[in-house]
N, C-alpha and C positions, 0 to 999 in steps of 0.2 A: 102937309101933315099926313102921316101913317095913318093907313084905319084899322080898325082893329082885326079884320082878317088875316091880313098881314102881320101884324103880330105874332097874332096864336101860331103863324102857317112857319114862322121863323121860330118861335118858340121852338116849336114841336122840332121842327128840322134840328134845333143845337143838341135837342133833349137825346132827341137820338143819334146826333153823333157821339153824344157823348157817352149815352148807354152803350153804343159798340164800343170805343174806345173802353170803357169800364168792363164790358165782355172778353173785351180782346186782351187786358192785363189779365182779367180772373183765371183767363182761359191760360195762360204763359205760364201765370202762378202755380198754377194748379201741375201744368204739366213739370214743372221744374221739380215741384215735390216730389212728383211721380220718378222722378230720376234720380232726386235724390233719396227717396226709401231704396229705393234698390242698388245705391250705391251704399247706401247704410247695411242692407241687408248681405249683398256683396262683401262688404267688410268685416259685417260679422261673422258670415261664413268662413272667410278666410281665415281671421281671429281663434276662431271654436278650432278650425283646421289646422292654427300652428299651437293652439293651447293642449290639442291632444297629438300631433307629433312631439310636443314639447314634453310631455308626461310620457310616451313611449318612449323616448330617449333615456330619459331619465329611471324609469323601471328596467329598459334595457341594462344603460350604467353599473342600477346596483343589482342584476342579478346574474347577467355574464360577465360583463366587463370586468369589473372589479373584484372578482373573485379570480378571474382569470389572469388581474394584473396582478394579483396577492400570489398567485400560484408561481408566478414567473419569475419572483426573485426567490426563488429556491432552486425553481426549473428554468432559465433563461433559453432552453431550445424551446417551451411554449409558446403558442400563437396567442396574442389579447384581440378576441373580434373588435370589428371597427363601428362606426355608427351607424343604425337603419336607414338612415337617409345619406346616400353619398354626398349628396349637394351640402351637406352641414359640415364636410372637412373643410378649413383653411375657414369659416365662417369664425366672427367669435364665436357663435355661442359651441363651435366647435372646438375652437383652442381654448375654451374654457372647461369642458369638457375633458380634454386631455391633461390640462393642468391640474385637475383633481385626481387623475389616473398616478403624475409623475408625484405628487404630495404623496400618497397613499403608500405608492411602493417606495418610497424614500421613508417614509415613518417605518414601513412596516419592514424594512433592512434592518433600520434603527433599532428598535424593540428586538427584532431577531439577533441581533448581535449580542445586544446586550444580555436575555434569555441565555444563551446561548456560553458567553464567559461565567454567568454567573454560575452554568451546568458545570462549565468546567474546572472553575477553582473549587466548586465542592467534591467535585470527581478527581482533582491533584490533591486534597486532604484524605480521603479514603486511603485511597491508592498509597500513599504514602505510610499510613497503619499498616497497610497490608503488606507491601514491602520489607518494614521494619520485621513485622512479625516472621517472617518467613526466611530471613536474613536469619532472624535467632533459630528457626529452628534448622536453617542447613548449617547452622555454626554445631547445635546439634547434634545432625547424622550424623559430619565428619568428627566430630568427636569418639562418637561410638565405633564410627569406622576405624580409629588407630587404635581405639580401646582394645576392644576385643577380636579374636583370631579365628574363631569359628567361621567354616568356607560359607555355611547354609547362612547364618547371621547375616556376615557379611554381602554377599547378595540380596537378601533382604534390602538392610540398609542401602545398599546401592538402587534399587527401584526404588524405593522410597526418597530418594537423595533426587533421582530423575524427573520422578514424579513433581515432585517441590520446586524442581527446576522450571518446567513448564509453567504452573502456576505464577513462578515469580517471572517468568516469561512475559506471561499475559499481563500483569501488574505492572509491570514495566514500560510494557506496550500503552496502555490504555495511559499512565502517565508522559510518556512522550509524546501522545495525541495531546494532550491536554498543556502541553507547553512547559513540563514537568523538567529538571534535568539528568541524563541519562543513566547517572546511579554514582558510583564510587570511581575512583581516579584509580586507572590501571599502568602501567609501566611499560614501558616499549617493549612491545614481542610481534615472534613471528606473524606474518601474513596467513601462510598455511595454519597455524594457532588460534588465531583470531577464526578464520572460517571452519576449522573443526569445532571451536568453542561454541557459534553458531548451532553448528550441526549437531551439537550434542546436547542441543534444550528441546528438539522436535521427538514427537512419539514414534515416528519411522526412522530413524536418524539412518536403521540399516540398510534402507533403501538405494542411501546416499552416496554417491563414485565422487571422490574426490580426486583428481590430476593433475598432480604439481608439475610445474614445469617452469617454477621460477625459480633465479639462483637462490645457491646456498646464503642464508643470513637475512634473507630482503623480508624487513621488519617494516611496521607501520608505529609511527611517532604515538605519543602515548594518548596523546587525548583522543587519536580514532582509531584506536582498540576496541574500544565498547562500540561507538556505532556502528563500526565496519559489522561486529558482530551479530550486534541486531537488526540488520540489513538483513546478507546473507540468512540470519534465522528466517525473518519474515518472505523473504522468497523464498527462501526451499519450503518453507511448510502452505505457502498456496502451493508452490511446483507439486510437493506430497500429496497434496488435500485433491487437486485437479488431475489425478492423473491416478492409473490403474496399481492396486495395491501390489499385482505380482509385476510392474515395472520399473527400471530404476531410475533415479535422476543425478546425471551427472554437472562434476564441476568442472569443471577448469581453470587452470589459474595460468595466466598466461603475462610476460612482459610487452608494455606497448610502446609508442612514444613518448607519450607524457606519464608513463606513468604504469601501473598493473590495473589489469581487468582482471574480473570476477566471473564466466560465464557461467549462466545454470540452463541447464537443459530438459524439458522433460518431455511426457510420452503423453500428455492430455488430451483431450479435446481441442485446443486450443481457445481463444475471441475470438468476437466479431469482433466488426470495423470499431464498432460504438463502443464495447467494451474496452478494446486496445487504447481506443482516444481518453474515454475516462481514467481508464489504469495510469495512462502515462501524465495526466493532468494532477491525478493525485502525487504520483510519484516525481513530480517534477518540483514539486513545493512552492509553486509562481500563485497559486489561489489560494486565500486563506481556509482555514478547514473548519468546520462546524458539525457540532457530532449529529447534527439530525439531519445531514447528508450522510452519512455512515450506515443507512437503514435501521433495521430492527428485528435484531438484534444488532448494536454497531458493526463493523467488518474494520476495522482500527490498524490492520498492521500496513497496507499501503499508504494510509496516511501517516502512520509512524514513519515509515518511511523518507514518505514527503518533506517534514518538518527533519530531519537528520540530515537529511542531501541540502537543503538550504540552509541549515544550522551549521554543517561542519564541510562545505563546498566538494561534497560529494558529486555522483552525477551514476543515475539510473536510467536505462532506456529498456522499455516494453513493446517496444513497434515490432521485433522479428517474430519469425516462426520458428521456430526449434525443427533441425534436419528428423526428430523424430515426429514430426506432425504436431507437437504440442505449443508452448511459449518458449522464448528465451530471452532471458532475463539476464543484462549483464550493466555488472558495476565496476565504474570504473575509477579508481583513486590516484587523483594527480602525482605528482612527483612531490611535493613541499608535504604532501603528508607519510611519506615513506623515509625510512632510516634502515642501517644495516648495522645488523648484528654477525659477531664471531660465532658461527655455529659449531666451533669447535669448544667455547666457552661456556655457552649459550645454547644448546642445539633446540630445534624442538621436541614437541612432546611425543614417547614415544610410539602413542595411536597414533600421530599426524602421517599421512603420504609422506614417503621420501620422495624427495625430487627426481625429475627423469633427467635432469642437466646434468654433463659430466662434473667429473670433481676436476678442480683447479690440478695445474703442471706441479705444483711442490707435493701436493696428494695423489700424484697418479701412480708411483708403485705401491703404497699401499694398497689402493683399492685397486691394482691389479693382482698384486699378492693377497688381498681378501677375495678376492674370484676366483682363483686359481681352481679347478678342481684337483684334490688328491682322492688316491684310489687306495688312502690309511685307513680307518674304519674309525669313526670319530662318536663321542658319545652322544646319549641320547638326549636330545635340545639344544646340540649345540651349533650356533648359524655358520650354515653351510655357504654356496655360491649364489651370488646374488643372481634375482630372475631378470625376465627383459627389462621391467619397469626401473630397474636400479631395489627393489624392496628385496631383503633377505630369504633364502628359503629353507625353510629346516631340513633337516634328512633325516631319516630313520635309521636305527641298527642296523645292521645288516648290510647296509646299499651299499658300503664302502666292500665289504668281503667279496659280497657276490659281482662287486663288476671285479676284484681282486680275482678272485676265481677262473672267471672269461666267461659267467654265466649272461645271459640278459636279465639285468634289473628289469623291475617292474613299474612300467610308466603311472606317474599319477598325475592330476591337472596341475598348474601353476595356481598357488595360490591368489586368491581375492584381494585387495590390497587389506581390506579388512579385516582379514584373515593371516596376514603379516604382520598387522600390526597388532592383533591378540596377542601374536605368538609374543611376541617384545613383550606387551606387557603383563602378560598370564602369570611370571612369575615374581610382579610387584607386590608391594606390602597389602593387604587386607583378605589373602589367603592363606593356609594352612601349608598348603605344600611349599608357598614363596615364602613364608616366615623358617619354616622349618627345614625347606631344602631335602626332606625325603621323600613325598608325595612323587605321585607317579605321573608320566606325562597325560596319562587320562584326565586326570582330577584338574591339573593346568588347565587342560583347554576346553574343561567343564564352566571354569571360572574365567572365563577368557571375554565373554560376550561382557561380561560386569565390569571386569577393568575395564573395557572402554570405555565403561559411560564414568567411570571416575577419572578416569585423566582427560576425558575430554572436559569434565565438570572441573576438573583441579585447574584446569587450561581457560575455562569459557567464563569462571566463575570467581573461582575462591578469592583472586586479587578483586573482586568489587567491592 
Protein backbone atom coordinates (compact mmCIF):
# COMPACT_ATOMS: atom_id res chain seq x y z
CA UNK A 1 0.00 0.00 0.00
CA UNK A 2 1.05 3.71 -1.19
CA UNK A 3 1.72 6.07 1.65
CA UNK A 4 0.83 9.22 1.50
CA UNK A 5 4.13 10.96 0.53
CA UNK A 6 3.91 9.27 -2.34
CA UNK A 7 0.92 10.40 -3.36
CA UNK A 8 1.17 14.22 -2.90
CA UNK A 9 4.95 13.69 -4.42
CA UNK A 10 3.02 11.92 -7.75
CA UNK A 11 0.30 14.43 -7.37
CA UNK A 12 2.27 17.24 -7.53
CA UNK A 13 4.62 15.72 -10.41
CA UNK A 14 1.11 15.19 -12.89
CA UNK A 15 0.03 18.76 -11.73
CA UNK A 16 2.83 19.99 -13.16
CA UNK A 17 3.20 18.25 -16.12
CA UNK A 18 0.20 19.19 -16.79
CA UNK A 19 0.50 22.92 -16.06
CA UNK A 20 3.45 22.87 -18.71
CA UNK A 21 1.56 21.06 -21.13
CA UNK A 22 -1.37 23.98 -20.34
CA UNK A 23 1.60 26.54 -20.65
CA UNK A 24 3.01 25.10 -23.58
CA UNK A 25 -0.76 25.23 -25.60
CA UNK A 26 -1.27 28.93 -24.14
CA UNK A 27 2.00 29.86 -25.13
CA UNK A 28 1.38 28.30 -29.21
CA UNK A 29 -2.08 29.91 -28.85
CA UNK A 30 -1.01 32.96 -28.10
CA UNK A 31 1.77 33.03 -30.70
CA UNK A 32 -0.60 31.87 -33.54
CA UNK A 33 -2.70 35.06 -32.86
CA UNK A 34 0.13 36.89 -32.98
CA UNK A 35 0.57 35.85 -36.60
CA UNK A 36 -2.56 35.93 -37.20
CA UNK A 37 -3.19 39.79 -36.35
CA UNK A 38 -0.61 40.59 -38.67
CA UNK A 39 -1.75 38.70 -41.33
CA UNK A 40 -5.06 40.48 -40.59
CA UNK A 41 -3.35 43.60 -40.49
CA UNK A 42 -1.23 42.57 -43.62
CA UNK A 43 -4.36 42.17 -45.46
CA UNK A 44 -5.81 45.03 -44.42
CA UNK A 45 -3.05 47.05 -45.71
CA UNK A 46 -3.26 45.52 -48.85
CA UNK A 47 -7.12 46.00 -48.94
CA UNK A 48 -6.86 50.01 -48.01
CA UNK A 49 -3.83 49.72 -50.84
CA UNK A 50 -5.97 48.29 -53.64
CA UNK A 51 -9.36 50.16 -52.41
CA UNK A 52 -7.34 53.42 -53.03
CA UNK A 53 -5.52 52.32 -56.32
CA UNK A 54 -9.11 51.27 -57.05
CA UNK A 55 -10.53 54.90 -56.59
CA UNK A 56 -7.41 56.53 -58.40
CA UNK A 57 -8.15 54.56 -61.44
CA UNK A 58 -11.44 55.28 -61.42
CA UNK A 59 -10.87 59.37 -60.76
CA UNK A 60 -8.19 58.75 -63.38
CA UNK A 61 -11.05 57.20 -65.85
CA UNK A 62 -13.35 60.08 -65.48
CA UNK A 63 -11.14 62.78 -65.66
CA UNK A 64 -8.55 62.13 -68.50
CA UNK A 65 -9.63 59.07 -69.92
CA UNK A 66 -12.85 59.58 -70.84
CA UNK A 67 -12.81 62.95 -71.91
CA UNK A 68 -9.97 61.89 -73.98
CA UNK A 69 -11.89 58.95 -75.51
CA UNK A 70 -15.00 61.45 -76.05
CA UNK A 71 -12.45 63.62 -77.89
CA UNK A 72 -11.37 60.85 -80.26
CA UNK A 73 -14.33 60.09 -82.03
CA UNK A 74 -14.21 63.49 -83.62
CA UNK A 75 -10.35 63.59 -83.60
CA UNK A 76 -9.23 59.61 -84.20
CA UNK A 77 -5.39 61.00 -84.51
CA UNK A 78 -5.87 61.62 -80.51
CA UNK A 79 -3.91 59.51 -78.02
CA UNK A 80 -6.71 58.06 -74.84
CA UNK A 81 -3.82 57.81 -71.81
CA UNK A 82 -3.84 54.41 -70.51
CA UNK A 83 -4.12 53.18 -66.88
CA UNK A 84 -1.85 54.39 -63.67
CA UNK A 85 -0.94 51.11 -62.97
CA UNK A 86 0.50 49.00 -65.94
CA UNK A 87 0.03 45.89 -64.13
CA UNK A 88 -3.97 46.50 -64.45
CA UNK A 89 -3.92 46.00 -68.33
CA UNK A 90 -5.08 42.50 -69.57
CA UNK A 91 -6.52 42.26 -65.57
CA UNK A 92 -10.34 42.31 -65.50
CA UNK A 93 -10.64 44.94 -63.58
CA UNK A 94 -8.74 46.39 -66.57
CA UNK A 95 -10.73 45.06 -69.47
CA UNK A 96 -13.42 46.29 -67.69
CA UNK A 97 -12.27 49.47 -67.55
CA UNK A 98 -11.79 49.61 -71.27
CA UNK A 99 -15.10 48.26 -71.96
CA UNK A 100 -16.66 51.26 -70.49
CA UNK A 101 -14.13 53.51 -72.65
CA UNK A 102 -15.50 51.45 -75.98
CA UNK A 103 -19.51 51.87 -74.58
CA UNK A 104 -18.96 55.51 -74.15
CA UNK A 105 -17.36 56.31 -77.46
CA UNK A 106 -19.93 53.99 -79.29
CA UNK A 107 -22.87 56.11 -77.50
CA UNK A 108 -21.20 59.17 -77.94
CA UNK A 109 -20.77 58.41 -82.25
CA UNK A 110 -24.32 57.49 -81.80
CA UNK A 111 -25.80 60.86 -80.29
CA UNK A 112 -23.16 62.70 -82.65
CA UNK A 113 -24.54 61.31 -85.56
CA UNK A 114 -27.74 61.70 -84.95
CA UNK A 115 -27.20 65.72 -83.63
CA UNK A 116 -25.57 65.99 -86.37
CA UNK A 117 -28.54 64.79 -89.35
CA UNK A 118 -30.91 66.43 -87.43
CA UNK A 119 -28.43 69.86 -88.11
CA UNK A 120 -28.51 68.99 -91.37
CA UNK A 121 -31.96 68.43 -92.55
CA UNK A 122 -32.86 71.65 -90.82
CA UNK A 123 -29.97 73.27 -92.64
CA UNK A 124 -31.37 71.48 -96.36
CA UNK A 125 -34.81 73.25 -95.37
CA UNK A 126 -33.28 76.82 -95.05
CA UNK A 127 -31.13 76.37 -97.81
CA UNK A 128 -33.77 75.43 -99.90
CA UNK A 129 -35.78 79.03 -99.15
CA UNK A 130 -32.95 80.61 -99.90
CA UNK A 131 -32.25 79.02 -103.15
CA UNK A 132 -35.89 79.50 -104.32
CA UNK A 133 -35.68 83.11 -103.29
CA UNK A 134 -32.65 83.87 -105.20
CA UNK A 135 -33.59 81.76 -108.31
CA UNK A 136 -36.67 84.48 -108.52
CA UNK A 137 -34.70 87.19 -108.20
CA UNK A 138 -31.92 86.19 -111.06
CA UNK A 139 -35.08 85.36 -113.01
CA UNK A 140 -35.40 88.97 -112.20
CA UNK A 141 -32.21 90.72 -113.16
CA UNK A 142 -32.18 88.92 -116.43
CA UNK A 143 -35.49 90.21 -117.10
CA UNK A 144 -34.39 93.72 -116.72
CA UNK A 145 -31.38 92.90 -118.46
CA UNK A 146 -33.39 92.30 -122.08
CA UNK A 147 -35.63 95.00 -120.76
CA UNK A 148 -33.93 97.72 -121.01
CA UNK A 149 -30.78 99.07 -123.21
CA UNK A 150 -29.18 101.71 -121.21
CA UNK A 151 -25.10 100.64 -121.18
CA UNK A 152 -24.68 102.17 -117.32
CA UNK A 153 -28.09 100.12 -116.29
CA UNK A 154 -27.14 97.32 -117.73
CA UNK A 155 -23.78 96.80 -115.96
CA UNK A 156 -25.31 97.57 -113.00
CA UNK A 157 -27.69 94.78 -113.45
CA UNK A 158 -24.83 92.57 -114.45
CA UNK A 159 -22.96 92.98 -110.93
CA UNK A 160 -25.85 92.67 -109.39
CA UNK A 161 -26.83 89.47 -111.52
CA UNK A 162 -22.97 88.27 -110.28
CA UNK A 163 -23.29 89.15 -107.01
CA UNK A 164 -26.70 86.83 -106.68
CA UNK A 165 -24.63 84.31 -108.26
CA UNK A 166 -22.24 83.89 -105.56
CA UNK A 167 -24.65 83.88 -103.00
CA UNK A 168 -26.64 81.18 -104.72
CA UNK A 169 -23.31 79.69 -104.93
CA UNK A 170 -22.76 79.34 -101.42
CA UNK A 171 -26.62 78.10 -100.86
CA UNK A 172 -25.90 75.51 -103.15
CA UNK A 173 -22.83 74.52 -101.58
CA UNK A 174 -24.00 74.34 -98.04
CA UNK A 175 -27.06 72.14 -99.61
CA UNK A 176 -24.83 69.66 -101.21
CA UNK A 177 -22.93 69.35 -97.77
CA UNK A 178 -26.05 68.64 -96.34
CA UNK A 179 -27.03 65.74 -98.87
CA UNK A 180 -29.27 68.23 -100.75
CA UNK A 181 -29.72 67.54 -104.62
CA UNK A 182 -27.59 69.64 -106.91
CA UNK A 183 -30.36 72.16 -108.24
CA UNK A 184 -32.24 71.93 -111.79
CA UNK A 185 -31.53 69.37 -114.62
CA UNK A 186 -29.35 70.93 -117.23
CA UNK A 187 -28.89 69.60 -120.86
CA UNK A 188 -25.71 68.23 -122.44
CA UNK A 189 -23.08 71.10 -123.13
CA UNK A 190 -19.69 71.90 -123.69
CA UNK A 191 -16.92 70.82 -121.22
CA UNK A 192 -15.17 74.17 -121.69
CA UNK A 193 -18.96 75.66 -120.81
CA UNK A 194 -19.46 73.79 -117.80
CA UNK A 195 -15.90 75.08 -116.43
CA UNK A 196 -16.47 78.68 -117.61
CA UNK A 197 -19.84 78.48 -115.88
CA UNK A 198 -17.85 77.59 -112.81
CA UNK A 199 -15.59 80.35 -113.20
CA UNK A 200 -18.10 82.77 -113.52
CA UNK A 201 -19.94 82.35 -109.98
CA UNK A 202 -16.26 83.31 -108.08
CA UNK A 203 -15.50 87.08 -107.21
CA UNK A 204 -11.91 86.92 -108.99
CA UNK A 205 -13.31 85.05 -112.00
CA UNK A 206 -10.53 87.58 -113.87
CA UNK A 207 -7.78 85.93 -112.29
CA UNK A 208 -8.74 82.94 -114.00
CA UNK A 209 -6.53 81.34 -117.40
CA UNK A 210 -8.44 79.03 -118.98
CA UNK A 211 -6.68 76.50 -121.83
CA UNK A 212 -8.65 74.41 -124.00
CA UNK A 213 -6.97 71.93 -125.55
CA UNK A 214 -9.82 69.55 -125.96
CA UNK A 215 -11.53 68.73 -129.30
CA UNK A 216 -14.07 70.56 -130.88
CA UNK A 217 -17.64 69.36 -129.39
CA UNK A 218 -16.31 67.23 -126.29
CA UNK A 219 -19.48 67.74 -124.13
CA UNK A 220 -20.24 66.18 -120.74
CA UNK A 221 -23.61 64.14 -120.53
CA UNK A 222 -26.42 66.12 -118.90
CA UNK A 223 -26.71 65.05 -115.41
CA UNK A 224 -22.77 66.20 -114.81
CA UNK A 225 -23.08 69.62 -116.07
CA UNK A 226 -23.93 70.95 -112.72
CA UNK A 227 -21.48 69.04 -110.68
CA UNK A 228 -18.51 69.27 -112.97
CA UNK A 229 -19.42 72.87 -112.54
CA UNK A 230 -19.53 73.07 -109.01
CA UNK A 231 -16.33 71.34 -108.59
CA UNK A 232 -14.28 73.46 -110.78
CA UNK A 233 -16.17 76.58 -108.77
CA UNK A 234 -15.23 75.16 -105.48
CA UNK A 235 -11.48 74.76 -106.47
CA UNK A 236 -10.73 77.72 -108.18
CA UNK A 237 -12.25 79.85 -105.46
CA UNK A 238 -9.83 77.96 -102.62
CA UNK A 239 -7.03 78.12 -105.73
CA UNK A 240 -8.40 82.36 -105.68
CA UNK A 241 -8.73 82.62 -101.89
CA UNK A 242 -5.05 80.80 -101.17
CA UNK A 243 -3.06 82.55 -103.36
CA UNK A 244 -1.70 86.23 -104.17
CA UNK A 245 -4.40 88.69 -105.66
CA UNK A 246 -2.07 90.06 -108.43
CA UNK A 247 -1.40 86.21 -109.45
CA UNK A 248 -3.27 84.17 -111.87
CA UNK A 249 -4.68 80.61 -111.77
CA UNK A 250 -4.58 78.57 -114.55
CA UNK A 251 -6.76 75.87 -116.29
CA UNK A 252 -6.36 73.30 -118.34
CA UNK A 253 -8.28 71.20 -119.94
CA UNK A 254 -6.60 68.39 -121.41
CA UNK A 255 -7.73 64.67 -123.11
CA UNK A 256 -6.60 61.52 -121.04
CA UNK A 257 -7.21 57.82 -121.36
CA UNK A 258 -10.27 57.42 -119.81
CA UNK A 259 -11.49 60.30 -120.05
CA UNK A 260 -10.68 64.57 -119.71
CA UNK A 261 -8.99 66.09 -116.88
CA UNK A 262 -9.55 69.39 -115.32
CA UNK A 263 -6.09 70.67 -114.16
CA UNK A 264 -6.01 73.99 -111.93
CA UNK A 265 -3.01 75.45 -111.00
CA UNK A 266 -2.15 78.19 -108.62
CA UNK A 267 0.62 80.58 -107.15
CA UNK A 268 -0.16 79.93 -103.20
CA UNK A 269 1.42 78.94 -100.48
CA UNK A 270 0.69 75.67 -100.78
CA UNK A 271 -0.19 72.41 -97.65
CA UNK A 272 1.44 70.74 -95.55
CA UNK A 273 1.58 67.02 -95.30
CA UNK A 274 -1.46 67.01 -92.81
CA UNK A 275 -3.36 69.46 -94.74
CA UNK A 276 -2.93 67.80 -98.17
CA UNK A 277 -4.11 64.26 -96.23
CA UNK A 278 -7.20 65.88 -94.95
CA UNK A 279 -7.98 67.88 -98.20
CA UNK A 280 -7.74 64.82 -100.09
CA UNK A 281 -9.87 62.55 -97.37
CA UNK A 282 -12.65 65.19 -97.77
CA UNK A 283 -12.36 65.34 -101.30
CA UNK A 284 -12.41 61.68 -101.89
CA UNK A 285 -15.86 61.25 -100.28
CA UNK A 286 -14.92 57.56 -98.58
CA UNK A 287 -15.76 59.28 -94.82
CA UNK A 288 -18.94 60.41 -94.15
CA UNK A 289 -19.13 64.24 -93.48
CA UNK A 290 -20.43 66.01 -90.39
CA UNK A 291 -20.76 69.70 -90.21
CA UNK A 292 -18.91 70.09 -86.96
CA UNK A 293 -15.78 68.87 -88.62
CA UNK A 294 -16.15 71.81 -91.11
CA UNK A 295 -14.87 74.14 -88.09
CA UNK A 296 -16.45 77.47 -87.34
CA UNK A 297 -17.31 79.10 -89.38
CA UNK A 298 -17.96 75.66 -91.68
CA UNK A 299 -15.43 75.61 -94.70
CA UNK A 300 -18.20 73.35 -96.76
CA UNK A 301 -16.91 73.45 -100.40
CA UNK A 302 -14.21 70.53 -100.13
CA UNK A 303 -16.81 68.50 -98.71
CA UNK A 304 -19.27 69.61 -101.27
CA UNK A 305 -17.02 68.34 -103.26
CA UNK A 306 -16.54 65.12 -101.57
CA UNK A 307 -20.30 64.14 -101.54
CA UNK A 308 -20.36 64.93 -105.81
CA UNK A 309 -17.28 62.81 -106.65
CA UNK A 310 -19.07 59.94 -104.75
CA UNK A 311 -22.57 60.84 -105.87
CA UNK A 312 -21.72 61.30 -109.53
CA UNK A 313 -18.30 58.83 -109.91
CA UNK A 314 -16.20 61.70 -110.35
CA UNK A 315 -12.51 61.61 -109.07
CA UNK A 316 -10.35 64.60 -107.53
CA UNK A 317 -6.87 64.45 -106.53
CA UNK A 318 -5.06 67.11 -104.15
CA UNK A 319 -1.72 65.27 -103.34
CA UNK A 320 0.62 67.57 -106.17
CA UNK A 321 2.32 70.73 -106.11
CA UNK A 322 1.53 73.19 -108.60
CA UNK A 323 4.90 73.90 -110.98
CA UNK A 324 4.01 77.43 -109.46
CA UNK A 325 4.83 76.47 -105.75
CA UNK A 326 1.24 76.45 -104.83
CA UNK A 327 -1.63 73.33 -105.05
CA UNK A 328 -2.83 71.38 -107.99
CA UNK A 329 -6.02 70.41 -108.07
CA UNK A 330 -7.22 68.16 -110.89
CA UNK A 331 -10.46 66.43 -111.84
CA UNK A 332 -10.89 64.11 -113.65
CA UNK A 333 -14.13 62.76 -115.56
CA UNK A 334 -14.30 59.33 -116.95
CA UNK A 335 -15.50 58.55 -120.46
CA UNK A 336 -19.31 57.31 -119.65
CA UNK A 337 -19.84 60.65 -118.47
CA UNK A 338 -18.68 62.71 -121.64
CA UNK A 339 -20.69 63.07 -125.09
CA UNK A 340 -20.08 65.08 -128.19
CA UNK A 341 -21.61 67.86 -129.50
CA UNK A 342 -21.63 69.51 -133.28
CA UNK A 343 -19.82 72.58 -132.54
CA UNK A 344 -20.84 73.73 -135.76
CA UNK A 345 -24.46 73.46 -134.48
CA UNK A 346 -23.92 73.84 -131.07
CA UNK A 347 -20.71 75.91 -130.56
CA UNK A 348 -19.79 77.13 -127.39
CA UNK A 349 -20.26 80.32 -125.53
CA UNK A 350 -18.76 83.08 -126.92
CA UNK A 351 -16.47 84.12 -123.53
CA UNK A 352 -15.46 80.34 -123.55
CA UNK A 353 -11.48 79.67 -124.66
CA UNK A 354 -11.34 78.43 -128.27
CA UNK A 355 -9.56 75.33 -128.47
CA UNK A 356 -5.75 75.20 -129.25
CA UNK A 357 -6.63 71.72 -131.47
CA UNK A 358 -6.53 71.99 -134.98
CA UNK A 359 -9.78 72.13 -136.96
CA UNK A 360 -10.87 68.78 -138.57
CA UNK A 361 -9.38 68.12 -142.70
CA UNK A 362 -13.18 69.06 -144.15
CA UNK A 363 -12.62 72.61 -142.19
CA UNK A 364 -9.18 73.16 -143.01
CA UNK A 365 -9.38 75.68 -145.88
CA UNK A 366 -11.63 77.62 -144.29
CA UNK A 367 -9.70 78.33 -141.42
CA UNK A 368 -6.80 78.62 -143.40
CA UNK A 369 -8.74 81.14 -145.64
CA UNK A 370 -9.96 82.87 -142.07
CA UNK A 371 -6.03 83.25 -141.27
CA UNK A 372 -4.86 84.49 -144.23
CA UNK A 373 -3.54 87.97 -143.65
CA UNK A 374 -4.63 90.63 -146.37
CA UNK A 375 -2.99 93.89 -146.62
CA UNK A 376 -7.04 95.32 -147.74
CA UNK A 377 -7.87 97.71 -144.86
CA UNK A 378 -10.79 96.13 -143.20
CA UNK A 379 -13.13 97.86 -140.95
CA UNK A 380 -13.31 98.79 -137.67
CA UNK A 381 -14.10 95.35 -135.29
CA UNK A 382 -13.92 93.19 -137.72
CA UNK A 383 -11.82 89.70 -136.84
CA UNK A 384 -8.83 89.73 -138.24
CA UNK A 385 -6.16 86.57 -138.23
CA UNK A 386 -6.21 84.34 -135.64
CA UNK A 387 -3.38 84.53 -132.85
CA UNK A 388 -1.03 81.52 -131.75
CA UNK A 389 -3.71 80.31 -129.22
CA UNK A 390 -6.15 79.59 -132.35
CA UNK A 391 -8.46 82.96 -130.44
CA UNK A 392 -9.40 85.81 -133.02
CA UNK A 393 -7.59 89.07 -133.09
CA UNK A 394 -8.99 92.35 -133.83
CA UNK A 395 -7.09 94.91 -136.00
CA UNK A 396 -7.56 98.44 -136.06
CA UNK A 397 -8.04 101.02 -138.98
CA UNK A 398 -5.33 101.86 -140.43
CA UNK A 399 -2.96 98.60 -140.03
CA UNK A 400 -4.19 97.21 -143.28
CA UNK A 401 -2.95 100.81 -145.14
CA UNK A 402 -0.01 101.36 -143.41
CA UNK A 403 1.50 97.83 -143.98
CA UNK A 404 -0.21 98.69 -147.58
CA UNK A 405 2.03 101.74 -147.74
CA UNK A 406 5.45 99.72 -146.84
CA UNK A 407 5.39 101.67 -143.51
CA UNK A 408 6.02 99.60 -140.26
CA UNK A 409 2.75 98.96 -138.27
CA UNK A 410 2.94 99.38 -135.02
CA UNK A 411 3.36 96.39 -132.65
CA UNK A 412 0.90 95.68 -129.85
CA UNK A 413 0.81 92.55 -127.46
CA UNK A 414 -1.46 89.57 -128.27
CA UNK A 415 -4.44 89.66 -126.80
CA UNK A 416 -5.52 87.79 -123.13
CA UNK A 417 -7.72 85.11 -124.02
CA UNK A 418 -9.95 87.06 -121.98
CA UNK A 419 -9.61 89.83 -123.76
CA UNK A 420 -10.72 87.78 -126.93
CA UNK A 421 -13.33 86.83 -125.73
CA UNK A 422 -14.71 90.37 -124.61
CA UNK A 423 -14.08 91.27 -127.93
CA UNK A 424 -16.74 88.31 -129.35
CA UNK A 425 -18.95 89.43 -126.89
CA UNK A 426 -18.82 93.34 -126.45
CA UNK A 427 -21.26 93.57 -129.09
CA UNK A 428 -24.08 91.14 -127.68
CA UNK A 429 -27.42 92.22 -126.56
CA UNK A 430 -27.57 94.33 -123.18
CA UNK A 431 -25.73 97.22 -124.63
CA UNK A 432 -26.28 100.36 -126.43
CA UNK A 433 -23.91 100.24 -129.11
CA UNK A 434 -24.75 96.18 -129.64
CA UNK A 435 -28.42 97.06 -129.77
CA UNK A 436 -27.93 100.01 -131.87
CA UNK A 437 -24.78 99.18 -134.01
CA UNK A 438 -23.61 102.97 -133.99
CA UNK A 439 -21.59 103.08 -130.82
CA UNK A 440 -17.99 103.33 -130.98
CA UNK A 441 -15.53 100.77 -130.54
CA UNK A 442 -14.59 102.59 -127.12
CA UNK A 443 -18.02 102.26 -125.49
CA UNK A 444 -17.67 98.04 -126.83
CA UNK A 445 -14.83 97.47 -124.90
CA UNK A 446 -16.03 99.76 -121.96
CA UNK A 447 -18.84 97.14 -121.72
CA UNK A 448 -16.82 94.15 -122.45
CA UNK A 449 -15.67 93.05 -118.87
CA UNK A 450 -19.93 92.92 -118.17
CA UNK A 451 -20.63 90.59 -120.97
CA UNK A 452 -18.60 88.26 -119.71
CA UNK A 453 -20.07 87.83 -116.60
CA UNK A 454 -23.46 87.36 -118.42
CA UNK A 455 -22.56 84.68 -120.76
CA UNK A 456 -20.66 83.03 -118.50
CA UNK A 457 -23.95 83.46 -116.12
CA UNK A 458 -26.24 82.62 -119.39
CA UNK A 459 -23.65 79.38 -119.64
CA UNK A 460 -23.23 78.47 -115.76
CA UNK A 461 -26.64 79.20 -114.79
CA UNK A 462 -29.70 80.18 -116.62
CA UNK A 463 -30.57 76.28 -117.76
CA UNK A 464 -30.76 75.43 -113.71
Amino acid sequence: MMELPDLVAGGLTAGTLSALALGGGLLRSRRQQTRQRAEITALRTQLDGTLRAFKAEVEHLAAQRVPAAARQVAHPHLDVPGTLQPLTVGTPFGIALENVLLAMQAEVAAQRAQVDAAAQAGMRGATREIQAALYRLQDALRGLQQRYDDPELAQTLFRLDHENEQSLRRAQVAAVVCGAWVGLAREESHVVDAVTGGQARLAGYQRVKVQNHLEPGTALVSHAVEPVAIIVAELLDNALRHSSPDTDVVVGLEHVHHGVCVTIDDAGLGMTRDERDRAQRLVAGDEPILLTELGDPPRMGLAAVGRLTRQFDLTVDLTSASPYGGVRAVLRVESHLLSSIDPEQRPPAASAPRTTRKAAPARSATAHAYGTESPVAEPSGHQGPADADGLPQRRRRGRGRAAAAGEEAPTRPAPRPEEAAAALGALQSGTAAARAGTADAADADADADADIVKNDHSEGGAAR
